[in-house]
C-alpha positions as CSV (number, residue, x, y, z in Angstrom):
1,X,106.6,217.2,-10.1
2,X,105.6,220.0,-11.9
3,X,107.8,222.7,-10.2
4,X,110.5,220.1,-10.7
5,X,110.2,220.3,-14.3
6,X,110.0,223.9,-14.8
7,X,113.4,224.3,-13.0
8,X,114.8,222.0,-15.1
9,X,113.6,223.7,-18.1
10,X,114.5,227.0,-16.7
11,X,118.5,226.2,-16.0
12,X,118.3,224.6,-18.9
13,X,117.8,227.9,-21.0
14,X,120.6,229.5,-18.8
15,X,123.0,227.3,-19.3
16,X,122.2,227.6,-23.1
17,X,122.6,231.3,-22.8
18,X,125.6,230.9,-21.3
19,X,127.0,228.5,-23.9
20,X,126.0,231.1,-26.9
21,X,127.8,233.8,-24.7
22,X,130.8,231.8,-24.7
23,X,130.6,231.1,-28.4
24,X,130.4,234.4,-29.2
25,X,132.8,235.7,-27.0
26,X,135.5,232.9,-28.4
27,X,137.3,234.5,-30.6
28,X,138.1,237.9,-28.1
29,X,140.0,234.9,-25.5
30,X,142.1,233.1,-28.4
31,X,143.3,236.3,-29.2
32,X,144.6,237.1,-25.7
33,X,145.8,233.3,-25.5
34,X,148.2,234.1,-29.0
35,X,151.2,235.7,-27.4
36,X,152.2,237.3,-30.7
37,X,149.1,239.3,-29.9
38,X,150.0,241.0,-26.4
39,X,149.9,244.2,-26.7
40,X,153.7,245.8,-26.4
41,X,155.1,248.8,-23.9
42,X,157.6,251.0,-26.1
43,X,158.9,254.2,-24.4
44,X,161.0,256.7,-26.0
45,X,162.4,260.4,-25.2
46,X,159.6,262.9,-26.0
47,X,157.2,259.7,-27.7
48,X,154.2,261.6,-28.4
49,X,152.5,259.9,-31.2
50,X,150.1,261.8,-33.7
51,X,146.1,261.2,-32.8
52,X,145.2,258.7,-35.9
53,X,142.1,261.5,-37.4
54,X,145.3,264.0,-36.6
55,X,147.7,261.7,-38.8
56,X,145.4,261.7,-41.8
57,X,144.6,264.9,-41.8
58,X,148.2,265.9,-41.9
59,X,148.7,263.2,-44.8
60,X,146.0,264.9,-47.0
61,X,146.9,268.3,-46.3
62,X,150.2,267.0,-47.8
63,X,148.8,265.4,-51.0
64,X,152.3,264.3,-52.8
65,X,151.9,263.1,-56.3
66,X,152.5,259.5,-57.2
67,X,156.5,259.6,-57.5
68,X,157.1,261.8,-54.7
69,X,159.4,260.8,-52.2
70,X,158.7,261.6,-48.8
71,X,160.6,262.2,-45.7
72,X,158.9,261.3,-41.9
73,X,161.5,262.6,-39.3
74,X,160.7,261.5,-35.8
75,X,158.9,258.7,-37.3
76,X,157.9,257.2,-34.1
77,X,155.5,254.2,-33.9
78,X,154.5,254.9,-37.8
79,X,151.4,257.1,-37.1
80,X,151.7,259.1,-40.0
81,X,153.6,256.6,-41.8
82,X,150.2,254.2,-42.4
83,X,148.3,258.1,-42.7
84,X,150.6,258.3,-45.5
85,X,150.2,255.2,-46.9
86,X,146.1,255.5,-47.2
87,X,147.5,257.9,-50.3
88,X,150.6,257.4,-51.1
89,X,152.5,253.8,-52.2
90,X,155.7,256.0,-53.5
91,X,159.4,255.8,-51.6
92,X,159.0,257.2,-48.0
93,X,162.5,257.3,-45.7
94,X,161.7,257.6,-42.3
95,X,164.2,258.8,-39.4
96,X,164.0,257.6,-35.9
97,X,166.1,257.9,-33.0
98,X,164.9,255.2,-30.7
99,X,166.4,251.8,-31.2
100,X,162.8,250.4,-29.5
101,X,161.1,252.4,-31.7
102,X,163.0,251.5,-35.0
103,X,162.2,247.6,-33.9
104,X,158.5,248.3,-34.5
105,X,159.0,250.3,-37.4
106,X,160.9,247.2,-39.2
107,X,158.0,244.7,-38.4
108,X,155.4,247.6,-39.2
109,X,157.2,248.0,-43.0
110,X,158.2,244.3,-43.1
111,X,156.4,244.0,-46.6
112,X,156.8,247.5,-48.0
113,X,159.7,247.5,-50.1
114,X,159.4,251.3,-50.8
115,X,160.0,252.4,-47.0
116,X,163.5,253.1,-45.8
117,X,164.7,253.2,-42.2
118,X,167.1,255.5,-40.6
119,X,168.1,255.2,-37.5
120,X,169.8,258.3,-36.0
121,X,169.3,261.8,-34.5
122,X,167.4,263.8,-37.5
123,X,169.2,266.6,-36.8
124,X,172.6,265.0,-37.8
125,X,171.2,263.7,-41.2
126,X,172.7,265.7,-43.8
127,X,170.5,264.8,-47.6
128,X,173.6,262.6,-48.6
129,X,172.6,260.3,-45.6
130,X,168.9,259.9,-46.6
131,X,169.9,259.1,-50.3
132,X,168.7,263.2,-51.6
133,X,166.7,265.4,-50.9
134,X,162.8,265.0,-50.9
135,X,159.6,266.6,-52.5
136,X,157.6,266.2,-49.2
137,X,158.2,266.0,-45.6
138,X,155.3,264.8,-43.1
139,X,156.2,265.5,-39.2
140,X,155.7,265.5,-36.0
141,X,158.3,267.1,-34.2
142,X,159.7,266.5,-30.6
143,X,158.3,269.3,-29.1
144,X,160.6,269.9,-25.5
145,X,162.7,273.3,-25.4
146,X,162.2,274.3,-29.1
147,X,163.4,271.1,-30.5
148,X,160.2,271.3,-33.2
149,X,161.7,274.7,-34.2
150,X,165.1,273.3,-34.9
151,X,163.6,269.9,-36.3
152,X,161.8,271.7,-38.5
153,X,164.1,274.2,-40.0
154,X,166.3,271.5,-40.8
155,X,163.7,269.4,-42.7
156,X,163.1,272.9,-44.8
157,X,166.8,272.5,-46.4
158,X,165.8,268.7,-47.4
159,X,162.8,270.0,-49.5
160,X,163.8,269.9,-53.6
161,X,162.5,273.5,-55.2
162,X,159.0,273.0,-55.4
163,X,158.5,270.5,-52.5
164,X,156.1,270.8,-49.5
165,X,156.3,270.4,-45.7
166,X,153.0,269.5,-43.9
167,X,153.8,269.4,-39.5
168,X,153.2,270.1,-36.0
169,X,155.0,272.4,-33.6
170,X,153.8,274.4,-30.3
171,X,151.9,277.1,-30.6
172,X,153.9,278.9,-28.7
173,X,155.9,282.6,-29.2
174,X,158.8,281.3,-29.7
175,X,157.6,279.2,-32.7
176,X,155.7,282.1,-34.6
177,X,158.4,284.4,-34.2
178,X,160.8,282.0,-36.3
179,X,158.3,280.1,-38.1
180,X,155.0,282.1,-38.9
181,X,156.8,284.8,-40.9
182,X,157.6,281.8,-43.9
183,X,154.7,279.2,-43.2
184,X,152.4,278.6,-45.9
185,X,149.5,278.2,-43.5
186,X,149.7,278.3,-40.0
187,X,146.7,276.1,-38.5
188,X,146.0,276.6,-34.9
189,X,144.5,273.2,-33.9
190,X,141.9,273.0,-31.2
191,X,142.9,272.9,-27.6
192,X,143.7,269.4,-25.8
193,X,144.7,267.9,-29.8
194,X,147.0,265.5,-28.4
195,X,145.7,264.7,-25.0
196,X,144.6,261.3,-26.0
197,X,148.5,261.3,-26.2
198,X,149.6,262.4,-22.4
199,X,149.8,266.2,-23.2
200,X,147.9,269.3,-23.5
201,X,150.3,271.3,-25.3
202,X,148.6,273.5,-27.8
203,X,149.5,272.6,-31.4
204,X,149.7,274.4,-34.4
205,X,149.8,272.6,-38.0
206,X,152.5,274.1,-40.1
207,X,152.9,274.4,-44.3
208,X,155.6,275.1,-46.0
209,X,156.1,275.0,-49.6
């Protein structure tokens, strides 16, 4: 009788264990049961996005003032975008190629009425297209066959006198010899920066001003 008791007692407590378990862990399953909340696959050429302690660091390194409009070429998924937007509410035009990619951006800036969207190849966009030219730029540059180079020699001529470009380009010879001779700073980065990303391309973070 005894015995009987005690094993009563004893599933008892493990079925209470289990029901506090459950409890806890409630919240974790209704968020996989919302399907608003499923996680969503977006591919684009050359997607690389900025490693989030990467993205901030870029965004203070850049440091605009209040008013300062800023330009985010490549803009991606918005990495440096919400970097940006730790320290800066002012107007901020990004460019993105990808229509996928352009879809998340609208839904990521849904509320922001100071962000601008422009979908199209960066390297078409002339400073009539993006409404003037800028007093910062913040970018992260498609890095296959030298396209960082050309990406960001072409942000340089959007800069107003005075302005300042914070980015990212390969540390590579072919970006020092047409890049270091002008840069500001030239930041090597530590190896494997972006392998969180799907690359080990060694990175360099570039200033101009």
């Amino acid at each position: 009788m005894q015995t009987g008791i005690l094993r009563l007692l004893h599933l008892r407590e493990q079925t209470e264990a289990v029901g506090e378990a459950m409890a806890n862990d409630r919240h974790r399953f209704a968020a996989l049961a919302d399907p608003t909340a499923a996680p969503r696959v977006v591919s684009a050429f050359n997607l690389f996005q900025t490693p989030p302690d990467l993205a901030d660091r870029l965004a203070e390194h850049l440091d605009p003032g209040p008013n300062a409009r800023i330009l985010e070429p490549s803009a991606g998924l918005g990495r440096l975008y919400r970097a940006l937007r730790k320290r800066h509410a002012g107007p901020v035009v990004m460019v993105e190629q990808s229509p996928e990619c352009c879809r998340e951006l609208y839904d990521l800036t849904a509320d922001d009425y100071a962000a601008t969207i422009k979908q199209g190849d960066f390297l078409e966009k002339t400073a009539e297209d993006l409404g003037g030219l800028f007093d910062g730029v913040l970018m992260n540059p498609p890095f296959k066959v030298g396209r960082d180079i050309k990406h960001i020699e072409h942000a340089r001529r959007l800069l107003r006198p005075g302005g300042r470009l914070v980015g990212l380009c390969v540390n590579g010879p072919r970006q020092r010899a047409r890049l270091l001779q002008d840069a500001a700073e030239w930041i090597t980065l530590p190896p494997r920066s972006f392998a969180s990303e799907g690359t080990h391309v060694n990175v360099a973070m570039v200033v101009f001003t």
